[in-house]
BATIVEX-657173 format. One record per residue: y negated, z, x of N, C-alpha, C, CB in turn. Coordinates in pm, whole numbers. Atoms other than C-alpha are relative to their C-alpha. Glycine has a CB too. Example, Ala and Ser with C-alpha at 12.3 -4.5 7.8 and 13.67 -1.06 7.14 Angstrom:
[rec [119, 0, 89], [450, 780, 1230], [-120, 0, 90], [-3, 125, -99]]
[rec [119, -6, -82], [106, 714, 1367], [-109, 73, -77], [-46, -142, 41]]
***
This chain:
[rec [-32, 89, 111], [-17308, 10286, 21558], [-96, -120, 0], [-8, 76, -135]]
[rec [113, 138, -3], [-17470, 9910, 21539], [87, -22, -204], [53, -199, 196]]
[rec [-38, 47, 178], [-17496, 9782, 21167], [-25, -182, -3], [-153, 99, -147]]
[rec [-34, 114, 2], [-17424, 9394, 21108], [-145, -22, -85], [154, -34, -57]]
[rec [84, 37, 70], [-17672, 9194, 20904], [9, -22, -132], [-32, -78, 43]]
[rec [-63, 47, 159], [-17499, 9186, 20604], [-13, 176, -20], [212, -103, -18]]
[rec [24, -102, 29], [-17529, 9579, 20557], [136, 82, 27], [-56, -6, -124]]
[rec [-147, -98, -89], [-17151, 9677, 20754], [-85, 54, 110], [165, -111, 86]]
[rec [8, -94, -99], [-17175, 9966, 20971], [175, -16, 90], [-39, 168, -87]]
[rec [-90, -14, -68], [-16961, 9960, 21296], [5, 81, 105], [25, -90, 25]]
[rec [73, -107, -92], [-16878, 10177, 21598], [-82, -93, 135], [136, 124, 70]]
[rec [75, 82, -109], [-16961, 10053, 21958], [74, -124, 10], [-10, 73, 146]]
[rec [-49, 123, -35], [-16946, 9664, 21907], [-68, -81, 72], [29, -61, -91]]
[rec [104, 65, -110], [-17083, 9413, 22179], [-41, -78, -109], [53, -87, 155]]
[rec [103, 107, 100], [-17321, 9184, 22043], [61, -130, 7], [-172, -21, 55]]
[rec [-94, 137, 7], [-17111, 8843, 22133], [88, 9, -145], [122, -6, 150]]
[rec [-80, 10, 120], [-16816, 8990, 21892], [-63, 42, -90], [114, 56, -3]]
[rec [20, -1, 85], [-17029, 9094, 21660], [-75, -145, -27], [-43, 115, -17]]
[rec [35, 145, 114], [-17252, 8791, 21574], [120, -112, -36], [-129, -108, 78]]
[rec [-101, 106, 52], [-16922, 8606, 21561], [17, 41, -134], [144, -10, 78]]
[rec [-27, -141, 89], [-16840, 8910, 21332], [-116, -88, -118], [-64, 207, 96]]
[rec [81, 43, 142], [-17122, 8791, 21086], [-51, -146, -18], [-134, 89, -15]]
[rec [-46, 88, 20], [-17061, 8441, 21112], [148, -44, -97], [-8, -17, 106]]
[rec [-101, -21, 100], [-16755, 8461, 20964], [-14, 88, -114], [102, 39, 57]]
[rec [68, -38, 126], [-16907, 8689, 20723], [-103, -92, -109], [-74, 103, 46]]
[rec [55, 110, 92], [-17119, 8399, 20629], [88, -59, -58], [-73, -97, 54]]
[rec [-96, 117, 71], [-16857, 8157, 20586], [53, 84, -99], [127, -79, 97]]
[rec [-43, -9, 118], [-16670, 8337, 20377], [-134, 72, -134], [139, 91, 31]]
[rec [148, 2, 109], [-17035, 8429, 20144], [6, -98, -29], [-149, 23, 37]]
[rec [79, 163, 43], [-17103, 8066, 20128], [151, -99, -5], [-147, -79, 169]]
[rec [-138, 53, 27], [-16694, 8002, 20105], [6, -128, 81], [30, -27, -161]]
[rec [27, 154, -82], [-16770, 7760, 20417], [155, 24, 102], [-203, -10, 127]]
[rec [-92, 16, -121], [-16476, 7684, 20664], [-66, 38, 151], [48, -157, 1]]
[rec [29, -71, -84], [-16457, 7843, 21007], [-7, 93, 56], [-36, -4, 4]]
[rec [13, -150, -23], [-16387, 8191, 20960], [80, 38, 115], [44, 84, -122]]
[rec [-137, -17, -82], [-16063, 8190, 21136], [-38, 13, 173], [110, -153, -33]]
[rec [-3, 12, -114], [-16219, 8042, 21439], [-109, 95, 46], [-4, -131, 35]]
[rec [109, -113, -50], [-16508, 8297, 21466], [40, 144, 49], [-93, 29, -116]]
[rec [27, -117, 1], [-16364, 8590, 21390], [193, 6, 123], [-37, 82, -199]]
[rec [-101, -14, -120], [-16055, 8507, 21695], [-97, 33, 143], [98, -163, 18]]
[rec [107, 15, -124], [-16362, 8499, 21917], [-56, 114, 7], [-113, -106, -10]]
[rec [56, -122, -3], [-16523, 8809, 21794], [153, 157, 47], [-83, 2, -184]]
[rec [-99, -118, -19], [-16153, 9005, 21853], [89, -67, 147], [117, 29, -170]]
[rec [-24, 17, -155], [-16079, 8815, 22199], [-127, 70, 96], [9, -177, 34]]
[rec [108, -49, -68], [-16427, 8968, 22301], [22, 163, -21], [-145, -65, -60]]
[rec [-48, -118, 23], [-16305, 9303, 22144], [80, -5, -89], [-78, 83, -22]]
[rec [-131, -17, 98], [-15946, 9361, 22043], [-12, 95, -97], [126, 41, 72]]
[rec [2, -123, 94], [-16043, 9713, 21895], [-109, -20, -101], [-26, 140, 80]]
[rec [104, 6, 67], [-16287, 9545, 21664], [58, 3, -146], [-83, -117, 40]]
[rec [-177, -14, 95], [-16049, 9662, 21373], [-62, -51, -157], [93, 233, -16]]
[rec [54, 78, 101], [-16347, 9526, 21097], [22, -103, -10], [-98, -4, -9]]
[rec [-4, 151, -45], [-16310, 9150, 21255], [177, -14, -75], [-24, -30, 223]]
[rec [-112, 22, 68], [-15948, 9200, 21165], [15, -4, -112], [67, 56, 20]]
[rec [-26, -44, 110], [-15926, 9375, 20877], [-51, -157, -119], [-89, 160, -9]]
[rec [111, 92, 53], [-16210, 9076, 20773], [114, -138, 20], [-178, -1, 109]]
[rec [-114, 74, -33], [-15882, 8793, 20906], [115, 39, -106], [41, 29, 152]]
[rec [-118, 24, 69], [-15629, 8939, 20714], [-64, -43, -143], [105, 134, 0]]
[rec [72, 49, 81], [-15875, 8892, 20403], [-13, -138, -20], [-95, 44, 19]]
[rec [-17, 166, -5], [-15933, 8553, 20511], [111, -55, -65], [13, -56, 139]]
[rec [-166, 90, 22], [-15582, 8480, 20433], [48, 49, -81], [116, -8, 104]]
[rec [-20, -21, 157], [-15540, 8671, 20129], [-41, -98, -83], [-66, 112, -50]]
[rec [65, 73, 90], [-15738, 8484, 19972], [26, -182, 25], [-157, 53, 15]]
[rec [-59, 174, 44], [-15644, 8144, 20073], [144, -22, -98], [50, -90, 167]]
[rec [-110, -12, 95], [-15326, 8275, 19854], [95, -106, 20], [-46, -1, -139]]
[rec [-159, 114, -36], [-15037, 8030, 20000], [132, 124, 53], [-43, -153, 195]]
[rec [-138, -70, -6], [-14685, 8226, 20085], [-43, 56, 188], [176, -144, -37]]
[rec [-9, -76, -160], [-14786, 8189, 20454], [-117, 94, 78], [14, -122, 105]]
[rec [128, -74, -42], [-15133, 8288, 20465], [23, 142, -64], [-148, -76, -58]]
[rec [15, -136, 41], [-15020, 8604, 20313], [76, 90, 91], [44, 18, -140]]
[rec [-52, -60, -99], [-14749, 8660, 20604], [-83, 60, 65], [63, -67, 68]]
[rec [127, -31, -120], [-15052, 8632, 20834], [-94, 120, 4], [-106, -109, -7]]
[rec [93, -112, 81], [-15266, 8915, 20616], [101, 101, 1], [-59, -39, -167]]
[rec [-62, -132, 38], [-14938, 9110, 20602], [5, 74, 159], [172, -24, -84]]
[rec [30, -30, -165], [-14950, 9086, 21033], [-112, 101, -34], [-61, -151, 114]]
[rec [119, -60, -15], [-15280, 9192, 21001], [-8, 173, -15], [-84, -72, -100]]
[rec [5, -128, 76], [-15216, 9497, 20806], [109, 101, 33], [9, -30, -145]]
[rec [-150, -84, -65], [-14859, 9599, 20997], [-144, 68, 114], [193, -144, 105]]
[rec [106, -11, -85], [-15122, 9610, 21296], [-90, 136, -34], [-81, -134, -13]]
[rec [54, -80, 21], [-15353, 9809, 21126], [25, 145, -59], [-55, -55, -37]]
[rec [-85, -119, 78], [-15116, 10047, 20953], [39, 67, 172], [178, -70, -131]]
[rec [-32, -26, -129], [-15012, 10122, 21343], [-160, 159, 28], [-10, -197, 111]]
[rec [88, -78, -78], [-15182, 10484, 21498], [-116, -86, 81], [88, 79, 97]]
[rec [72, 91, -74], [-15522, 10314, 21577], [-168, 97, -6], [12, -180, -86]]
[rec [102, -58, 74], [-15884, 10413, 21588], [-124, 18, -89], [-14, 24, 37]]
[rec [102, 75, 131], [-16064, 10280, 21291], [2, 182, -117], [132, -211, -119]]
[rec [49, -101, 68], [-15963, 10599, 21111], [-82, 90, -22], [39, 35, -5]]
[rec [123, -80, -27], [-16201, 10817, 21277], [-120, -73, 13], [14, 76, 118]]
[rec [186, 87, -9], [-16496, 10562, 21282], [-68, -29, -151], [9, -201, 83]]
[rec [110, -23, 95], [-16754, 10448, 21023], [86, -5, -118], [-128, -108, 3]]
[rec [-86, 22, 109], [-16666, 10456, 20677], [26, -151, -11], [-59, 58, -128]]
[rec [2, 124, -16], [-16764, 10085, 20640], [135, -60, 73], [-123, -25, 67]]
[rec [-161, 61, -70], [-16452, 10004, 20887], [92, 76, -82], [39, 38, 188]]
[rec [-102, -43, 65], [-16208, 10222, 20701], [-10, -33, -119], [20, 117, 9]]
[rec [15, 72, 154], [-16287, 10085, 20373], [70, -136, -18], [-162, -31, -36]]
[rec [-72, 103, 2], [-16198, 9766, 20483], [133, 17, 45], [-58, -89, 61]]
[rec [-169, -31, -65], [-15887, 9838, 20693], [51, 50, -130], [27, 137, 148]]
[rec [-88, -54, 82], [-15760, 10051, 20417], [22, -90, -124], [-43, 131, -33]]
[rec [-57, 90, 136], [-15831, 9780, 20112], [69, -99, 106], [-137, -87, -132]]
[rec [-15, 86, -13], [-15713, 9549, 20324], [196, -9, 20], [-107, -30, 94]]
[rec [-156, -16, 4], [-15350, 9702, 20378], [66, 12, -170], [37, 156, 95]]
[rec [-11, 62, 108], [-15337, 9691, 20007], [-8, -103, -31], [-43, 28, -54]]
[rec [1, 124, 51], [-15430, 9366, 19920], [84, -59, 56], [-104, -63, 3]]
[rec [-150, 112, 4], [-15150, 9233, 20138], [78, 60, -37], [68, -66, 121]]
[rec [-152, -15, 32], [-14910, 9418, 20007], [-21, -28, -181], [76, 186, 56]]
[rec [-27, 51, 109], [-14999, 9251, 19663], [-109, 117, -120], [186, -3, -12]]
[rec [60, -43, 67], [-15247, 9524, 19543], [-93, -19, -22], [4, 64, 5]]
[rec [199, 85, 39], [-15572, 9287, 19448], [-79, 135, -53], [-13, -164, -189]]
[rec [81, -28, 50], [-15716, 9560, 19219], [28, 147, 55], [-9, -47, -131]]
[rec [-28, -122, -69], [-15600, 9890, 19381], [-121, -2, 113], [163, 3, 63]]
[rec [70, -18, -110], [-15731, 9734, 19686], [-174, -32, -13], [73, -88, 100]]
[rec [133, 63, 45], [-16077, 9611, 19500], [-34, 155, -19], [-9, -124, -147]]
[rec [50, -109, 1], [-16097, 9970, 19356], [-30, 112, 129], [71, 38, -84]]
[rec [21, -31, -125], [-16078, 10107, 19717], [-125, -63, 49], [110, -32, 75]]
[rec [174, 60, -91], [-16402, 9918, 19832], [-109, 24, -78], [-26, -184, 32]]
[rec [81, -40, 90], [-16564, 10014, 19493], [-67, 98, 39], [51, 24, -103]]
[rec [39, -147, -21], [-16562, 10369, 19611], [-89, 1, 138], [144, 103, 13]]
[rec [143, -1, -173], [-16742, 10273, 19941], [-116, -62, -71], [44, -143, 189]]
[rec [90, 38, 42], [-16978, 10069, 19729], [-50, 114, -60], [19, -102, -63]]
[rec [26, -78, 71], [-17049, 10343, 19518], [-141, 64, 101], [134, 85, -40]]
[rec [85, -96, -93], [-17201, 10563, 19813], [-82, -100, 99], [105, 113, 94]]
[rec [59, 116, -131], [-17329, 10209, 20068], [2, -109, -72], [98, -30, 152]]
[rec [8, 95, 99], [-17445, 9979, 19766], [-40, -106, 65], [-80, 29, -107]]
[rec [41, 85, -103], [-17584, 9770, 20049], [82, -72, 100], [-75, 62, 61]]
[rec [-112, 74, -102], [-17280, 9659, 20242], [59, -126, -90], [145, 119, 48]]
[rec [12, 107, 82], [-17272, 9302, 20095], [160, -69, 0], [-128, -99, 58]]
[rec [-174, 67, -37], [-16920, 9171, 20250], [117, 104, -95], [51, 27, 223]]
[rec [-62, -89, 112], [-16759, 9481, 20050], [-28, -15, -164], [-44, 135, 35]]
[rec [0, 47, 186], [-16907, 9371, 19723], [68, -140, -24], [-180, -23, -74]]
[rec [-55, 182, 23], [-16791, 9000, 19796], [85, 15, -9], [-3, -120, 88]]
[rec [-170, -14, 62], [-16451, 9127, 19881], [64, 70, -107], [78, 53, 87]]
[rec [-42, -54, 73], [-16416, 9354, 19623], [34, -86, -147], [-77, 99, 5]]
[rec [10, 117, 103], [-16549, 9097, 19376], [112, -127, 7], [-148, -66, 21]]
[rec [-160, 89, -58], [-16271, 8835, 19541], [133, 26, -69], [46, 43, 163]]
[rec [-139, -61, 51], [-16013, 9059, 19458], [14, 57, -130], [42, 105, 84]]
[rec [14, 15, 147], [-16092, 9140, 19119], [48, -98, -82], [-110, -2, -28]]
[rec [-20, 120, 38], [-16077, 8781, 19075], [152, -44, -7], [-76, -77, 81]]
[rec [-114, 46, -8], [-15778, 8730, 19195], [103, 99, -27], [11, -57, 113]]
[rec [-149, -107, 98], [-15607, 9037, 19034], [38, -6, -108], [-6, 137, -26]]
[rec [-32, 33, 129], [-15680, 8876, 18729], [-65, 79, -119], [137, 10, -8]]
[rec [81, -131, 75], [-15903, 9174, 18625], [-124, -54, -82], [-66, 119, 123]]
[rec [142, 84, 52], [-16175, 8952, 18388], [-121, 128, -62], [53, -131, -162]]
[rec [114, -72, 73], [-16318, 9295, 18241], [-42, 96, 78], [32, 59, -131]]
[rec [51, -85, -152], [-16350, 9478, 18613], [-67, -96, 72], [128, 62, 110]]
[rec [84, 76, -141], [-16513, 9173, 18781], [-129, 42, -9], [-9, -177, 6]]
[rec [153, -58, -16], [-16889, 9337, 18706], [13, 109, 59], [-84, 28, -124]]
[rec [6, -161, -87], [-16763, 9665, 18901], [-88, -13, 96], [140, 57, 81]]
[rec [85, -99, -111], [-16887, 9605, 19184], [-135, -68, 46], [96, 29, 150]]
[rec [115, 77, -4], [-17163, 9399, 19139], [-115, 101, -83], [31, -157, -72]]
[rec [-4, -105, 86], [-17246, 9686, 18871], [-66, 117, 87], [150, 28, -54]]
[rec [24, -90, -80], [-17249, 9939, 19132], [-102, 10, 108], [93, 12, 39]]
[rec [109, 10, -157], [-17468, 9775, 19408], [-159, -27, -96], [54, -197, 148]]
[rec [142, 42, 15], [-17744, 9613, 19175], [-116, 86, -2], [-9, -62, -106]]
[rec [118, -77, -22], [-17963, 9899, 19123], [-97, 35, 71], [13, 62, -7]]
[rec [26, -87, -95], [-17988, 9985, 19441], [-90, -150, 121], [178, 99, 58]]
[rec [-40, 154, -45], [-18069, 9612, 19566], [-181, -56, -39], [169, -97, -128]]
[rec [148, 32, -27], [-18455, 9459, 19654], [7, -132, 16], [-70, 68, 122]]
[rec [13, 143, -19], [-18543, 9083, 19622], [-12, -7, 157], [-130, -68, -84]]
[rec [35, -39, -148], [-18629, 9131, 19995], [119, 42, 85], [-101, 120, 3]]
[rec [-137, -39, -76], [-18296, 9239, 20099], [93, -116, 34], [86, 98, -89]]
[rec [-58, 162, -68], [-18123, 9001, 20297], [146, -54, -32], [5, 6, 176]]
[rec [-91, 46, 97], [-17814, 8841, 20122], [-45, -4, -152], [115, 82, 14]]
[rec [57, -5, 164], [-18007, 8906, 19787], [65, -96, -104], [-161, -42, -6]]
[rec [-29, 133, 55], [-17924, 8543, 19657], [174, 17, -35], [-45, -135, 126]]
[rec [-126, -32, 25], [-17536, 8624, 19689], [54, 70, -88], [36, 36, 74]]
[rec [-40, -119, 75], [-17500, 8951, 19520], [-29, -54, -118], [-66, 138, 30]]
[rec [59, 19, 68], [-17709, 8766, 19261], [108, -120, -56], [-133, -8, 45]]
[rec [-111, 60, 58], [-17415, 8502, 19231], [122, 48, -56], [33, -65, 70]]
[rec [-123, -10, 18], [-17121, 8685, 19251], [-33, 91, -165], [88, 79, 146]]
[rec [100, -73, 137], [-17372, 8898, 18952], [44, -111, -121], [-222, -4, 33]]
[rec [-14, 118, 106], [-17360, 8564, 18741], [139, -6, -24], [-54, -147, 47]]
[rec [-123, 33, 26], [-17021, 8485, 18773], [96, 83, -79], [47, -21, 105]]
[rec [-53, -117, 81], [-16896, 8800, 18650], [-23, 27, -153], [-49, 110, 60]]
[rec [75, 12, 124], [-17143, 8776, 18362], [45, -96, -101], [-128, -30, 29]]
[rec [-26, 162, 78], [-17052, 8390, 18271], [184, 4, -22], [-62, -174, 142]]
[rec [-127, -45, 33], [-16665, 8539, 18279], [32, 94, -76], [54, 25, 83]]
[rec [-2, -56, 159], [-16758, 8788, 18016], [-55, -22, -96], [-22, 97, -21]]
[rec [52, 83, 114], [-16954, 8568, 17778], [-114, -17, 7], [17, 40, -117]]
[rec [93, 6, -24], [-17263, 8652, 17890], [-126, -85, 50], [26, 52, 30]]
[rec [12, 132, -73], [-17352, 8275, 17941], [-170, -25, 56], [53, -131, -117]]
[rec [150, -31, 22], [-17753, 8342, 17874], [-66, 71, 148], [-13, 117, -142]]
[rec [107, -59, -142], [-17845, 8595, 18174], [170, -86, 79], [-53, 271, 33]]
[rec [-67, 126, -126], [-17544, 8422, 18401], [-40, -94, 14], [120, -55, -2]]
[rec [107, 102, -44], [-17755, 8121, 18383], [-129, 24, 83], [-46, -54, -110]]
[rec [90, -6, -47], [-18058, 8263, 18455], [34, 103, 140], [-92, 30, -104]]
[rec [-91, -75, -108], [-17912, 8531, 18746], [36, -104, 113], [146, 62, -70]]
[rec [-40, 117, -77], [-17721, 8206, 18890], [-101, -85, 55], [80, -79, -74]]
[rec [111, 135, 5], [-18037, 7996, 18910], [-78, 43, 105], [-101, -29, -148]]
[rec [72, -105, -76], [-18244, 8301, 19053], [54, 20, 122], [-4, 122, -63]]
[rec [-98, -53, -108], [-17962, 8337, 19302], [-14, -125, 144], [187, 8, -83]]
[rec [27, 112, -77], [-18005, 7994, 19413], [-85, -33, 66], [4, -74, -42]]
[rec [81, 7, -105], [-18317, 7999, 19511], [-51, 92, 131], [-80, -23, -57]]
[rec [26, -75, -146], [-18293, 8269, 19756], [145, -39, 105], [-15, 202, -30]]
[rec [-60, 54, -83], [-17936, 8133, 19866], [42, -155, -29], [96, 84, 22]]
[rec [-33, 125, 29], [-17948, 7744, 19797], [154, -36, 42], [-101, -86, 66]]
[rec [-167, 51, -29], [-17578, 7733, 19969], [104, 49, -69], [51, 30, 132]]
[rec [-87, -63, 78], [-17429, 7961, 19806], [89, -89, -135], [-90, 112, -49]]
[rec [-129, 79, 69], [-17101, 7777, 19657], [1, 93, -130], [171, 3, 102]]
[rec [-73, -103, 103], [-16987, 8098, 19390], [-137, -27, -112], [32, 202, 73]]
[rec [129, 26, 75], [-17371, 8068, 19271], [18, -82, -93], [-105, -48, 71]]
[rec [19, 156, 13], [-17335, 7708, 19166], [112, 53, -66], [-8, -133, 123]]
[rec [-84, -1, 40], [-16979, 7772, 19053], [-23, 55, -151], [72, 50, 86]]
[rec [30, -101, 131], [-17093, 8036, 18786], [-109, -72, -73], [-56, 167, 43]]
[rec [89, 123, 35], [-17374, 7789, 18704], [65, -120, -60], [-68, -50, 120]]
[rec [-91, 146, 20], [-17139, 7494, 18646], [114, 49, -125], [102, -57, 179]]
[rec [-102, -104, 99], [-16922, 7765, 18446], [-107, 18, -122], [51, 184, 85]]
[rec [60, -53, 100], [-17188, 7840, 18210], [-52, -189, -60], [-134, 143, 58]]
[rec [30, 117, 65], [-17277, 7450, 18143], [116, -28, -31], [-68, -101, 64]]
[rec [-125, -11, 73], [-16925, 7417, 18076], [-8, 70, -150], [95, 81, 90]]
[rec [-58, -74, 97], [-16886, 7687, 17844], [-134, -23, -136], [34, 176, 69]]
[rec [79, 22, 116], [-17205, 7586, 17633], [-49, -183, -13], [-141, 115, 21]]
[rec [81, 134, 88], [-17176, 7230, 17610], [-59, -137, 92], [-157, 73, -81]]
[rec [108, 66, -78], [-17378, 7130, 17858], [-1, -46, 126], [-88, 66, 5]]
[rec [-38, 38, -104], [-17184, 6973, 18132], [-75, -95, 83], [101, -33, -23]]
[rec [99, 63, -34], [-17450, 6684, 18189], [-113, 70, 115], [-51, -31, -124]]
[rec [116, -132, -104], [-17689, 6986, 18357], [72, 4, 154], [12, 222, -83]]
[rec [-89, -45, -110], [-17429, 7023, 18612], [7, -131, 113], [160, 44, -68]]
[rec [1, 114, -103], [-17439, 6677, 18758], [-124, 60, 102], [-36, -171, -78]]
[rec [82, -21, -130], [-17622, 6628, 19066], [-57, -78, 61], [51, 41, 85]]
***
């Protein structure tokens, strides 16, 4: 088993497709463009890299257009296919399996499916982002602290994504009223990931919601 830098466990992946593998795990953390073309590179270097996928059809859930969801539903015919992700780490079956939900339209089914891996691997950071994603976009405003909920305890300033978890933390907060620590959370978040887009977002959300849109310039 090799473990990514973001806190996914995989089975035997070469090191080429994986750092593509957590390149495209950045981009979509820092909601940067590029995923697409990384993570074709990390599954032309290994087709059976069934995380890199699973992590593609995601991609394209979430850009939420009619066609990018065809593309996520490929993804997930594919992976629904006799393959062998079932018998490997949990970390890969967590994703494969939310991920054949979420294209077939189940955002919070498939969010509660990655919960339950968070639960037991509070440290796998790309599973709290997507879970948190899909929350979002299931429309769920009083489940988006699940799984941010679930990992923080367990979670060390020193731990590497720290700054992230610490946004998608705010945002959740500043979407249940909580505008006071979502400011300060968001702020905290920033300075361990200054790029972090969602950070800033939940930041810009909370000067909104009190007033104080002026703060938000730049």
């Amino acid at each position: 088993m090799v473990r990514d830098r973001f806190g996914g466990e995989h089975g035997n992946v070469g090191t080429y497709a994986l750092r593509h593998y957590e390149n495209a795990a950045l981009s979509i953390l820092t909601h940067a463009p590029g995923v697409a073309g990384e993570l074709d590179a990390a599954l032309t270097s290994d087709p059976a890299f069934y995380a890199a996928r699973a992590l593609r059809g995601f991609s394209n859930v979430f850009l939420a257009r009619q066609e990018t969801l065809a593309l996520a539903q490929l993804e997930a015919q594919q992976l629904g296919q006799p393959g062998g992700w079932r018998d490997g780490a949990s970390d890969v079956r967590a994703l494969c399996e939310s991920l054949i939900l979420a294209a077939g339209a189940q955002c919070n089914t498939a969010a509660a499916r990655l919960e339950t891996h968070i639960a037991k691997h509070p440290h796998d950071l790309l599973a709290i982002k997507l879970a948190h994603s899909l929350r979002f976009m299931g429309g769920s405003g009083d489940l988006l602290l699940q799984p941010t909920h679930l990992a923080m305890p367990h979670w060390r300033e020193s731990d590497p994504g720290y700054g992230f978890l610490l946004g998608c933390h705010a945002f959740a907060l500043e979407e249940a009223g909580e505008f006071q620590q979502a400011e300060s959370l968001a702020q905290a978040g920033l300075v361990y990931e200054p790029g972090d887009v969602w950070g800033m977002h939940a930041l810009s959300h909370v000067f909104e919601m009190t007033g104080r849109a002026r703060e938000g310039l730049i």
